[in-house]
C-alpha positions as CSV (number, residue, x, y, z in Angstrom):
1,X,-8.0,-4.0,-45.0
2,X,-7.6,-4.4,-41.6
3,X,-4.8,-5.9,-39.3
4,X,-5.2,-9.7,-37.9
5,X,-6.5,-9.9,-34.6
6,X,-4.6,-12.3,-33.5
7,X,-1.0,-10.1,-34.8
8,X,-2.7,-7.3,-33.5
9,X,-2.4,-8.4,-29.9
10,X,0.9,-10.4,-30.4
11,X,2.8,-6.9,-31.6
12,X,1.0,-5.2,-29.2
13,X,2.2,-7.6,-26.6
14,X,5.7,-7.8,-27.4
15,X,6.2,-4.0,-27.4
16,X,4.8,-3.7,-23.6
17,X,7.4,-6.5,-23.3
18,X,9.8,-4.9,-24.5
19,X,9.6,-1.9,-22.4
20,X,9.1,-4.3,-19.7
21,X,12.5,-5.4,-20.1
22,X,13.7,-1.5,-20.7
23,X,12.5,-0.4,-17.5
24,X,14.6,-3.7,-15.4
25,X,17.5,-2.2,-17.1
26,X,16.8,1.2,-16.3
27,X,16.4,-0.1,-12.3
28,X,20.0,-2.4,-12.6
29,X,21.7,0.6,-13.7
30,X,20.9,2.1,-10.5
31,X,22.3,-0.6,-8.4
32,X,25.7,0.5,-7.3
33,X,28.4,-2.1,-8.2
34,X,32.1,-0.9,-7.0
35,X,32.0,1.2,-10.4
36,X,31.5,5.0,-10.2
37,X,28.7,5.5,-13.0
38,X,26.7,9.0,-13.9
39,X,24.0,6.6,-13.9
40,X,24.1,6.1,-9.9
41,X,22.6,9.5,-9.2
42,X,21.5,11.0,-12.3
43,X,18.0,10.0,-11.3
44,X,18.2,11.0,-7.6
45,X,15.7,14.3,-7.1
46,X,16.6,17.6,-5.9
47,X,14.3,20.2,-4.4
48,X,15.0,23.0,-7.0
49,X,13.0,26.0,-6.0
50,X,10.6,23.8,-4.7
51,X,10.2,21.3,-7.6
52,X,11.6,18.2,-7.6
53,X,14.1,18.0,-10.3
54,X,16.1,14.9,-11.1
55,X,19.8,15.4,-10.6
56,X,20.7,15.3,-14.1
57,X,18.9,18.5,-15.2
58,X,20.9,20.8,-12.3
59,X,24.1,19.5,-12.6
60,X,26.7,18.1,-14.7
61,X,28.1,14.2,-13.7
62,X,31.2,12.8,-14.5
63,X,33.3,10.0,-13.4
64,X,37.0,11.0,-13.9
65,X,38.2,7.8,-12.2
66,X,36.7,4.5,-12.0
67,X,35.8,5.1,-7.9
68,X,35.3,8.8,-8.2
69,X,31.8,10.9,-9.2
70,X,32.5,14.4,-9.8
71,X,29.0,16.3,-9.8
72,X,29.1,20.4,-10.8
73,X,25.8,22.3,-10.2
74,X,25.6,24.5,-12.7
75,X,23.6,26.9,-10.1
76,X,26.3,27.2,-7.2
77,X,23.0,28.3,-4.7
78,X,22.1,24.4,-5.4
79,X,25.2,22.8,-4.3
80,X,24.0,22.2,-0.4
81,X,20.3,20.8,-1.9
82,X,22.5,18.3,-4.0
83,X,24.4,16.9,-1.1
84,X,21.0,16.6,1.0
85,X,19.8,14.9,-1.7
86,X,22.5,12.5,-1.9
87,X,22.4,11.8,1.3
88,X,18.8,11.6,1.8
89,X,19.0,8.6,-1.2
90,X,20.0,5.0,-0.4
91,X,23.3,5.0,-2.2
92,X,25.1,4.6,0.9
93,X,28.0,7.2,-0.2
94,X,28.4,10.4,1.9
95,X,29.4,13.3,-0.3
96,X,32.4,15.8,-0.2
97,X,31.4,19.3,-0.7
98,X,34.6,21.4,-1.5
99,X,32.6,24.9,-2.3
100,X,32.3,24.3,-5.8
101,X,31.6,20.6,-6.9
102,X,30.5,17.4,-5.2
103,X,33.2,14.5,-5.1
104,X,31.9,10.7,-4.0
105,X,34.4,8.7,-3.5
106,X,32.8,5.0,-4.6
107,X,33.9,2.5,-2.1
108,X,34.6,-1.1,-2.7
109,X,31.8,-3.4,-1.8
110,X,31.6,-5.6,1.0
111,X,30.8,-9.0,0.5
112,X,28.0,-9.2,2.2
113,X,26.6,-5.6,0.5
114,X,27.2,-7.9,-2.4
115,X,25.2,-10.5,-1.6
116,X,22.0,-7.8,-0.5
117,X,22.5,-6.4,-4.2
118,X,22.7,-9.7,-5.7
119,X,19.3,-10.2,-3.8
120,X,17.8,-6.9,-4.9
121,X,18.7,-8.0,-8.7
122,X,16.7,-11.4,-8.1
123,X,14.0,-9.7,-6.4
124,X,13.7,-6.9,-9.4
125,X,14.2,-9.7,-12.0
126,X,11.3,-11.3,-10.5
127,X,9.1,-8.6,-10.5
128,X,9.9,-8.2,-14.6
129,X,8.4,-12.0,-15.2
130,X,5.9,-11.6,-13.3
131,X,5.1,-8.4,-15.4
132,X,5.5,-10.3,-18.4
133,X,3.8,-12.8,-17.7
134,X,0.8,-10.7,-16.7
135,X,1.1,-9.2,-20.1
136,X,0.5,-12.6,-21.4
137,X,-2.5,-13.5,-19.3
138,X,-4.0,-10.2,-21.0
139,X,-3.3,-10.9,-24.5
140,X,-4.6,-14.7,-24.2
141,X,-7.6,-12.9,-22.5
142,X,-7.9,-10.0,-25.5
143,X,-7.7,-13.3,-27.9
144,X,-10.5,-15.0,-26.0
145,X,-12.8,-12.0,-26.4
146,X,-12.1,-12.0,-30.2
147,X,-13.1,-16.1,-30.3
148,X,-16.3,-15.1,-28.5
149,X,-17.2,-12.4,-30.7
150,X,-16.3,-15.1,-33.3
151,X,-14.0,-12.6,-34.9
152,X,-11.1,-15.6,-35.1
153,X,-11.7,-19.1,-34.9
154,X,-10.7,-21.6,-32.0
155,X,-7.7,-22.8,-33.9
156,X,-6.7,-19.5,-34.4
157,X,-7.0,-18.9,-30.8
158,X,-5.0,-21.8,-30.0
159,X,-1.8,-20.7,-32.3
160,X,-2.5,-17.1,-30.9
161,X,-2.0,-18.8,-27.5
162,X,1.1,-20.5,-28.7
163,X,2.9,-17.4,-30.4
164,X,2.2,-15.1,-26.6
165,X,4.1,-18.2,-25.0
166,X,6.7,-18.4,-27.4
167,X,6.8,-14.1,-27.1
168,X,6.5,-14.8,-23.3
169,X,9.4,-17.3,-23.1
170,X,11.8,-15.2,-24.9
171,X,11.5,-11.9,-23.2
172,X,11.9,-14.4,-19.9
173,X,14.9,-15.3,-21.6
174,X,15.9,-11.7,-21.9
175,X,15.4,-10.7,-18.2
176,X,17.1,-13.3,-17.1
177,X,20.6,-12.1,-19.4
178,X,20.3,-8.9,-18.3
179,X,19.7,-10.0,-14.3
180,X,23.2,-12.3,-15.1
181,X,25.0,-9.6,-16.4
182,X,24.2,-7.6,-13.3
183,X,25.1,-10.2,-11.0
184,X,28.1,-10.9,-12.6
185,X,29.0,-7.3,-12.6
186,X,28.4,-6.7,-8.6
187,X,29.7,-10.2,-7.4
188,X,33.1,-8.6,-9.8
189,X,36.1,-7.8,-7.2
């Protein structure tokens, strides 16, 4: 027997949603608050013999102290590109190269910094309704193709409708928690 239609598209919707909501916290993470977190840099590329390699496949991270990123190249020839890279990113934090490892020193954030990273959370939690909504708009439209090819009925449509709002609204829901929690994090002194 073969799946519904109509749950066909709604489980089909919800997953994309919920990577939707994966990838916004992916991007938060990488919002500096006054925290030192591995998470910061880890995704920052290197040039490693001429590929670009994220930061957390050539060195080891660590954050011994709750201002302070220790990061250990595990290749000491790579220990210059690293601090390029770092500075070349838009963290703001200019690294100290002893030799052997990389120290950045996390400095507290100005208010106004935190208002601009307050903004950038709105701004990416925008961009995550808008994707979900869009994911929506396509399973209504995947729903209306299935009425027209009279594979469900228009009632069926109708409830199909209902259920992608209700999914929509939810996952809404979600984006906005995880936005909060961010916020609430950065505007933390």
């Amino acid at each position: 027997m073969t799946e519904d239609p109509i749950q066909a598209t709604a489980s089909e919707t919800e997953s994309k949603m919920r990577k939707a909501i994966d990838a916004l916290r992916r991007d938060l993470v990488t919002i500096r608050t006054g925290r030192a977190s591995p998470a910061l840099v880890e995704r920052i590329t290197v040039e490693y013999y001429g590929v670009p390699t994220p930061l957390s496949q050539v060195a080891s991270i660590a954050a011994p102290e709750a201002r302070l990123l220790v990061i250990q190249p595990w290749d000491k020839n790579v220990l210059s590109l690293v601090e390029k890279a770092i500075l070349k990113s838009e963290l703001g934090i200019t690294p100290n190269n002893d030799g052997r490892v990389i120290r950045l020193a996390i400095p507290q954030l100005s208010e106004e910094r935190r208002k601009d990273l307050v903004k950038v959370v709105h701004r990416k939690v925008e961009e995550t309704r808008v994707a979900l909504r869009n994911l929506r708009r396509d399973g209504v439209e995947e729903l209306k193709e299935f009425e027209k090819e009279k594979m469900i009925t228009e009632d069926d449509l109708k409830d199909g409708q209902e259920g992608l709002q209700k999914l929509t609204d939810h996952y809404i829901q979600d984006a906005e928690r995880v936005g909060q929690a961010k916020e609430h994090e950065i505007l933390e002194v």
